[in-house]
N, C-alpha and C positions, 0 to 999 in steps of 0.2 A: 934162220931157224931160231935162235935165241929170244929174237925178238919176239916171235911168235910165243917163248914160252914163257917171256916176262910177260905179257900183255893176257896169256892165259891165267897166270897167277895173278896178276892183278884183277881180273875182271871176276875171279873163282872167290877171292878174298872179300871182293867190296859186295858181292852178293852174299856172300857168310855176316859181312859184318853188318848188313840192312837188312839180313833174317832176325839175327842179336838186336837188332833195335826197334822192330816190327814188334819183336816178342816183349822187349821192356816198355813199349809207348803201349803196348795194350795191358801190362800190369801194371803200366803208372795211372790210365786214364781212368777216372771216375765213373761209375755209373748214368748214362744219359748225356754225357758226352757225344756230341758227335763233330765229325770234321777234326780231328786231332792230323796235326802236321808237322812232324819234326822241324823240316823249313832248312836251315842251314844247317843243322844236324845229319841230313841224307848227302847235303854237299862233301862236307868234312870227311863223313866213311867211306865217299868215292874214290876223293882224292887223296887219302891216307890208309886205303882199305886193307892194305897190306902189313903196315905196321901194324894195325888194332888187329887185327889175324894172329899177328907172331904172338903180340901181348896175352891176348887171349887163352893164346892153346897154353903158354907156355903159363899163365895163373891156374889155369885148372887143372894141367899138370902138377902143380905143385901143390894144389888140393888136394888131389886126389891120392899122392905120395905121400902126404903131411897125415889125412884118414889111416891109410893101410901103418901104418908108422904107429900112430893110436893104438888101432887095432892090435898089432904084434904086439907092443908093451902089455895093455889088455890081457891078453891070450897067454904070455909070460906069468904073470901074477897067478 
């Protein structure tokens, strides 16, 4: 049973983290571009997909707290 739930979070995570890089190789690519390949880049999110997951949630989490935080001082004043 465990196993099935590490292998579900890994496989849940390396697809999050190969959406995130889908989404940044098509705003890094150029106009008339075509054939862009991450290459070793999609290897690495597979086999680490899970750490760059934790990373992730846990930076925009702390955007998102660091905004509201702004805001409140803002709204004080």
């Amino acid at each position: 049973m465990s196993e099935n739930v590490v292998i579900s979070i890994w496989i849940l995570s390396a697809i999050y983290c190969l959406y995130k890089l889908y989404q940044r190789a098509k705003a890094t690519s150029l106009d008339g571009v075509t054939g862009y390949t991450p290459g070793l880049e999609v290897i690495m999110v597979i086999v680490i997909g899970p750490l760059l997951a934790v990373i992730d949630m846990s930076l925009t989490w702390i955007r998102i707290y660091k905004e509201a935080e702004e805001a409140r001082r803002r709204s004080q004043k």
